[in-house]
C-alpha positions in Angstrom: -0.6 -8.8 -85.5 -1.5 -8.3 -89.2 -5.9 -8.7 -89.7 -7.2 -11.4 -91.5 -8.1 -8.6 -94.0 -4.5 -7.3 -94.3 -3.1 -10.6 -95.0 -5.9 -11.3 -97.3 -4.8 -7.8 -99.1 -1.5 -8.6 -99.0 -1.0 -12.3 -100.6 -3.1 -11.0 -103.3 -0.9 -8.0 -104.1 1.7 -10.9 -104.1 0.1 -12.1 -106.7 0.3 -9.1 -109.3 3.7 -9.7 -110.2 7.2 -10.9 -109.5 7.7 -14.2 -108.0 8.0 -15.6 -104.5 8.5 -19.0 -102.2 5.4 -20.0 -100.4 6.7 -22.9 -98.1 4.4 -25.5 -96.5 4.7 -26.2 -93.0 2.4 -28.5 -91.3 2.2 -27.4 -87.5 2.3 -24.1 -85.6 5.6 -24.7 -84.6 7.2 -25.2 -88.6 4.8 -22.5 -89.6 6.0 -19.2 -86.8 9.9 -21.0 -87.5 9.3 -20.4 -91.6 7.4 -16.9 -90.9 10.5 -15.7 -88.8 13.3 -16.4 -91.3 11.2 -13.9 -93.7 8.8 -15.9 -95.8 6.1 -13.3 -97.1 3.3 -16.2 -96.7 2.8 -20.3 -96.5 0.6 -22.7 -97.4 -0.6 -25.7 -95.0 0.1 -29.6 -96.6 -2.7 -31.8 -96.4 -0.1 -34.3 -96.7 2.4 -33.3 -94.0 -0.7 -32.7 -91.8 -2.2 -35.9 -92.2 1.5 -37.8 -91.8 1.6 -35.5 -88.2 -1.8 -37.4 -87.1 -0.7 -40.5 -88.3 -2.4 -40.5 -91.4 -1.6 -41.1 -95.0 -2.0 -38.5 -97.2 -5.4 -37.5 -97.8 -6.5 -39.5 -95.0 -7.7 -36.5 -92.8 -11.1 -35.6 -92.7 -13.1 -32.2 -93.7 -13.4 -31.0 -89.5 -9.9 -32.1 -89.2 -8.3 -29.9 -92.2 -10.7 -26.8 -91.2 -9.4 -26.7 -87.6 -6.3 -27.2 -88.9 -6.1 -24.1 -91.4 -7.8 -22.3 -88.8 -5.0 -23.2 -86.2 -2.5 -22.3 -88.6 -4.3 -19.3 -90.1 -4.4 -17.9 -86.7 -0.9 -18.4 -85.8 0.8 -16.8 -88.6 1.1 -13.0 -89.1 2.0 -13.5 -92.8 -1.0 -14.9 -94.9 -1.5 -18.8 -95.6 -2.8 -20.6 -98.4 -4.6 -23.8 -97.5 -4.2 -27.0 -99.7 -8.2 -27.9 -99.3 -7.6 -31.1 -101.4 -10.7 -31.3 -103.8 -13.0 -29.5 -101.4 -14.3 -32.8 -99.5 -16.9 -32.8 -101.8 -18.0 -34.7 -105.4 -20.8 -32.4 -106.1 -20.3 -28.8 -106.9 -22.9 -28.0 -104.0 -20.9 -29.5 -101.9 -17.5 -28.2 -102.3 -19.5 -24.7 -102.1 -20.4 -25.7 -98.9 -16.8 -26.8 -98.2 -15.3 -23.5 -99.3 -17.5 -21.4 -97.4 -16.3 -23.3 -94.1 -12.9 -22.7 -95.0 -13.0 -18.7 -95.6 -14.6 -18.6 -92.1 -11.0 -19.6 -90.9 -9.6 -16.7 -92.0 -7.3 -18.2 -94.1 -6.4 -16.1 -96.7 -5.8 -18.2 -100.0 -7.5 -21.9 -100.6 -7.0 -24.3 -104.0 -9.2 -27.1 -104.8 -7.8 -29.8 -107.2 -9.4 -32.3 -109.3 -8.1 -35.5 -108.1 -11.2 -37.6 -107.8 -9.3 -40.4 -105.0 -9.8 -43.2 -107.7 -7.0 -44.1 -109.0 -8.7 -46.1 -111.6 -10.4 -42.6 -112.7 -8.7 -40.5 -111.1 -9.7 -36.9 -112.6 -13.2 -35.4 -112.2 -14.8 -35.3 -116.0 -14.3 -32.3 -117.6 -17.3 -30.5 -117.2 -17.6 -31.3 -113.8 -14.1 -30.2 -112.6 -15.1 -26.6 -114.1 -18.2 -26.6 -112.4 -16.7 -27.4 -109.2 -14.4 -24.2 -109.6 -17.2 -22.2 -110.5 -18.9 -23.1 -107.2 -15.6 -22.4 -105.2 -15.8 -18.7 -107.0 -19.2 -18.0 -106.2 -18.6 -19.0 -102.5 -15.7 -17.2 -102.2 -17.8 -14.3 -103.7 -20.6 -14.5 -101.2 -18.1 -14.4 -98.7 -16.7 -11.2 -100.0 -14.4 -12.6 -102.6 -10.9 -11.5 -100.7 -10.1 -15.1 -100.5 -7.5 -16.4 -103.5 -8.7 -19.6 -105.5 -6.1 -21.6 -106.7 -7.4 -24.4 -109.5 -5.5 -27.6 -109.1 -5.4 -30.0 -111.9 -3.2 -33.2 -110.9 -2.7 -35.3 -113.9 1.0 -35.2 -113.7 0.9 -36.7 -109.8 -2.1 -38.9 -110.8 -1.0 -41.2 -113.7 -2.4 -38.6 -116.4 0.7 -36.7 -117.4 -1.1 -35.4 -120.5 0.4 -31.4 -121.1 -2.5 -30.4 -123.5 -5.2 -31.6 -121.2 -3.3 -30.2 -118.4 -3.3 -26.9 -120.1 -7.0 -27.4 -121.2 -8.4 -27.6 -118.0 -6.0 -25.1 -116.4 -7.5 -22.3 -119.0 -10.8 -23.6 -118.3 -10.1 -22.8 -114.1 -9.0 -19.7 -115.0 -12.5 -18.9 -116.7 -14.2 -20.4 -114.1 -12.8 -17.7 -112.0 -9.3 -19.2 -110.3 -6.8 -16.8 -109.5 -4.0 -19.1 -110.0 -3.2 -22.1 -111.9 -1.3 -24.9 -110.6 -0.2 -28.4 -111.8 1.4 -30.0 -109.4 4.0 -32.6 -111.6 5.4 -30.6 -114.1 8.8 -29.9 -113.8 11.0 -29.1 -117.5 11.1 -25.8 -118.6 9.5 -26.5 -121.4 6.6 -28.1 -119.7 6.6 -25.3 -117.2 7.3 -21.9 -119.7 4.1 -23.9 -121.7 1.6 -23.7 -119.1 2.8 -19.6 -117.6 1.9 -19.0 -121.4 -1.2 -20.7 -121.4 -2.5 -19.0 -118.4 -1.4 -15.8 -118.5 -1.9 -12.7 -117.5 -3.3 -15.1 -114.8 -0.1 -16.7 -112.3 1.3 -20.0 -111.9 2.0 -22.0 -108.9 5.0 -24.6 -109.3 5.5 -27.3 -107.1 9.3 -27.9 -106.4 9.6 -31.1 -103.9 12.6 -32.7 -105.7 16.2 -32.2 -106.2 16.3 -29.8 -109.1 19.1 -27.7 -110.9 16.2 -24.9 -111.5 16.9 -22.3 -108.9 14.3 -19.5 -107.8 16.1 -17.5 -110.5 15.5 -19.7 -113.3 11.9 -20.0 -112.1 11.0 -16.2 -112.2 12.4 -16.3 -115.5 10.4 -18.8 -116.5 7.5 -16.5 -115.6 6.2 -18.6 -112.4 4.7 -16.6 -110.0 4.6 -18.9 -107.0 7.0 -21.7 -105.5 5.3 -24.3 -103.1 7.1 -27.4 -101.7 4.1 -29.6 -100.5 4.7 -31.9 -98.0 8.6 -32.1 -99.2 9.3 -30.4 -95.9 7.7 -32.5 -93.8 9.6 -35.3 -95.4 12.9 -33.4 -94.7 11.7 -33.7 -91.0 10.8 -37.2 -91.2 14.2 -38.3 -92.9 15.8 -36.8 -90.4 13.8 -38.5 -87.4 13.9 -41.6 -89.5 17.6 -41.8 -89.9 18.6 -41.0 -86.6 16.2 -43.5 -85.3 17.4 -46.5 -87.4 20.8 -46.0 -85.7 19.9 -45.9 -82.5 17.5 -49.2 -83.5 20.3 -51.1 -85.7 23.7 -49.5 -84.6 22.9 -48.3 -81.1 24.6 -44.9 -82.0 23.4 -42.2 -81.4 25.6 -39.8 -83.7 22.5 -38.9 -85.9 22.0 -36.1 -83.5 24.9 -34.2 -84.9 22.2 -32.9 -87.2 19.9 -31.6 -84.9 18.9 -28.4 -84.2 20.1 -26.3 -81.4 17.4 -26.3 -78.6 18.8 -23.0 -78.1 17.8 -22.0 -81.0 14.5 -23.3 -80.7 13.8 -21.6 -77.5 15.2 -18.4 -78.4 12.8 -18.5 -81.2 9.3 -20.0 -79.9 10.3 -18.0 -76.7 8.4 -14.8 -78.5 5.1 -16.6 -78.6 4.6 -17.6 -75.0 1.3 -18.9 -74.2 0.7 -20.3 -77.4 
């Protein structure tokens, strides 16, 4: 089993070039099934956490999404990223504090995003979404600084699909002292070659949770650095479940498990970590 300082070491040497899949599960289970089939790290999903509690997304609380990245964290012998939302906190102080609870999971890689949770305003002002990075840095720093910071800004997922002032504040997280960039929403070549530019030498985390014709290929020639799903996985899951269930609800069939996986399988795989 890998230390939390080797993983640490190694998903920022991940990070110096090239360009790799980071998927998102959001339990143990999804997360030792992704590590086995070769992913060199993942990254929890607030949202596909919160769905698994019977939450809407962004629904969990601060205690809730430590224990869960610590959990996972834990688990995992490849590193994992943690989606930490906007740190739980307004106040730069308080995402500080935030971050510093979160590096204690051993996690090795954490973003905090600018999404205020108002929809009617729903980006921190400018000033104050920089300052909330900056804090992030310097806790991360305290700690020892191993831990990557991702700055998340969310326009294109919030209403705000504005590419300069995406690209504004992204620079600006970058001086703050993020390690990678990430705008969760942009999706055209154009939009995503624009913003790897803007950055750069710093990388670029793209989200990919739709039905695209852009291939891994395309997107390491593009210049991304980093391919996350979000909670597109979890939905996966969920359709499935859904589907299956609706027909046995409406149809009384019960053919939707043609789909399912192998128990088999499943066994043969979990099997390795025995007592948890």
């Amino acid at each position: 089993m890998s230390t939390v300082a080797e993983k640490r070491a190694t998903f920022k040497r991940l990070h110096e070039s090239g360009c790799f899949v980071i998927p998102n599960p959001w339990d143990v289970g999804s997360a030792l099934y992704l590590q086995g089939m070769g992913f060199k790290a993942l990254a929890t999903t607030s949202a596909g956490f919160a769905w698994s509690r019977g939450l809407g997304d962004g629904g969990i609380t601060r205690d809730m999404a430590l224990a869960h990245i610590a959990e996972l964290s834990a688990a995992a012998d490849v590193p994992m990223n943690a989606d930490f939302e906007g740190g739980f906190a307004d106040a730069p102080e308080g995402v500080a504090e935030s971050v510093r609870l979160c590096v204690a999971t051993g996690v090795s890689g954490l973003s905090i995003e600018d999404f205020t949770g108002d929809r009617a305003k729903p980006l921190y002002d400018f000033d104050l979404a920089v300052a909330r990075i900056k804090a992030a840095r310097a806790a991360i720093d305290k700690a020892g600084g191993d831990v990557l910071l991702t700055g998340r800004s969310e326009g294109f997922i919030r209403g705000k699909p504005d590419l300069d002032e995406t690209i504004r504040r992204l620079k600006a997280y970058s001086e703050a002292g993020a390690d990678c960039l990430y705008s969760p929403g942009i999706s055209t070549s154009e939009q995503i070659s624009a913003v790897v530019k803007a950055v750069a030498p710093k990388g670029v985390n793209l989200l990919m949770g739709s039905p695209s014709d852009l291939t891994v290929k395309d997107l390491t020639e593009l210049g991304v650095r980093r391919i996350s799903v979000g909670g597109s996985l979890a939905r996966a899951a969920w359709g499935g479940f859904i589907r299956t269930a609706k027909q046995i609800m409406e149809a009384g069939s019960f053919n939707g498990f043609a789909d399912a996986a192998p128990g088999a399988e499943l066994n043969k795989v979990f099997s390795q970590k025995k007592g948890g």
